[in-house]
N, C-alpha and C positions, 0 to 999 in steps of 0.2 A: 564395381569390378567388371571388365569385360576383358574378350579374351578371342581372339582372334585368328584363327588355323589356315593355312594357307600348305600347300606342293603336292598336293594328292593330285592323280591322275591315272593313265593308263600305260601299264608298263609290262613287257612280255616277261617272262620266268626266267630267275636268273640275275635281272635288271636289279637296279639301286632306283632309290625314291629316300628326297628327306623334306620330311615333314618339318615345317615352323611354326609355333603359335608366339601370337604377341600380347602380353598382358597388360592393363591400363588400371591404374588403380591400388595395387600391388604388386609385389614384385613373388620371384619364383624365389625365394632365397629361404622360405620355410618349407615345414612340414606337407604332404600333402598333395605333392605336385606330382602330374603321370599322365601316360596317352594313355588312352582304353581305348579299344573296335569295339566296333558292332557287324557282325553281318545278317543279310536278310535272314527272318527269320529263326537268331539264335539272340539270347541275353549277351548284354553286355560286357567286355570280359577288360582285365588289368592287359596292361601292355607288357610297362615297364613303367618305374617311378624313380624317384631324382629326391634326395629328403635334404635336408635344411645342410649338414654337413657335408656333401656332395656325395653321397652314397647311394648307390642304385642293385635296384631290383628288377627284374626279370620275368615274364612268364617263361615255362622251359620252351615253348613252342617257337620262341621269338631267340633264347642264347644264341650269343655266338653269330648274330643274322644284326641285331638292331643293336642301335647305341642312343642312348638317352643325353641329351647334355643341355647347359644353357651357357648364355652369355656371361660376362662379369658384373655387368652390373644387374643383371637377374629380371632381364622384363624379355625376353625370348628364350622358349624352349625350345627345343630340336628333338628328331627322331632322324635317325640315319637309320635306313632300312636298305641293306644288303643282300640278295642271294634270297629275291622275293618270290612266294612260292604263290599258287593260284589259290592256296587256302586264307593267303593275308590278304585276299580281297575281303575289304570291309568299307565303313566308315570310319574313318579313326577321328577320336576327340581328346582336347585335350583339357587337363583339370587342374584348379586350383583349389587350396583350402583355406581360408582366413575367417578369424572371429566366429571358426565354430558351423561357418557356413561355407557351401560347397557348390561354384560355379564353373560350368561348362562351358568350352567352345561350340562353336556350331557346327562343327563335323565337318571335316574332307574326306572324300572317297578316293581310295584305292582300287584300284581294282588289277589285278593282274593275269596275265591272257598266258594257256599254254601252249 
């Protein structure tokens, strides 16, 4: 399984950013699935998650700001981030879960300027 994150960059406060990851190997249609950040210096935290029925979850810090989704046939995730604040500067990564084991992307940076 590999997995592939791509649209990070530098965006002033306010601005839109949407994150893609591409998964190879499996597909996003199970349990399991979600962007987490990092930023300098703090643990890693949930974004938001996307589960096998298409149902999604949220950190509160991100409602109503980011949208989670994937394709139909389940090998691209998305994050739509909206109305980005200097605090969603991070690395955002995104996750899959299959057979028990738990693969990551390799991180795209965000960063947001105020």
């Amino acid at each position: 399984v590999q997995l592939q994150a791509s649209g990070g960059g530098l965006v002033q406060a306010g601005g839109s950013l949407r994150l893609s990851c591409r998964v190879s190997g499996t597909t996003f249609r199970f349990n399991g699935n979600g962007w987490y950040r990092q930023a300098p210096g703090k643990q890693r935290e949930l974004v938001a998650e996307v589960s096998n029925d298409g149902s999604t979850n949220y950190a509160d810090s991100v409602k109503d700001r980011f949208t989670i989704s994937r394709d139909n046939p389940g090998k691209t995730m998305y994050l739509q981030m909206n109305s980005l604040k200097p605090e969603d500067t991070a690395s955002y990564y995104c996750k899959v879960v299959r057979w028990g084991t738990t693969f990551w992307g390799q991180g795209t940076l965000v960063t947001v300027s105020s």
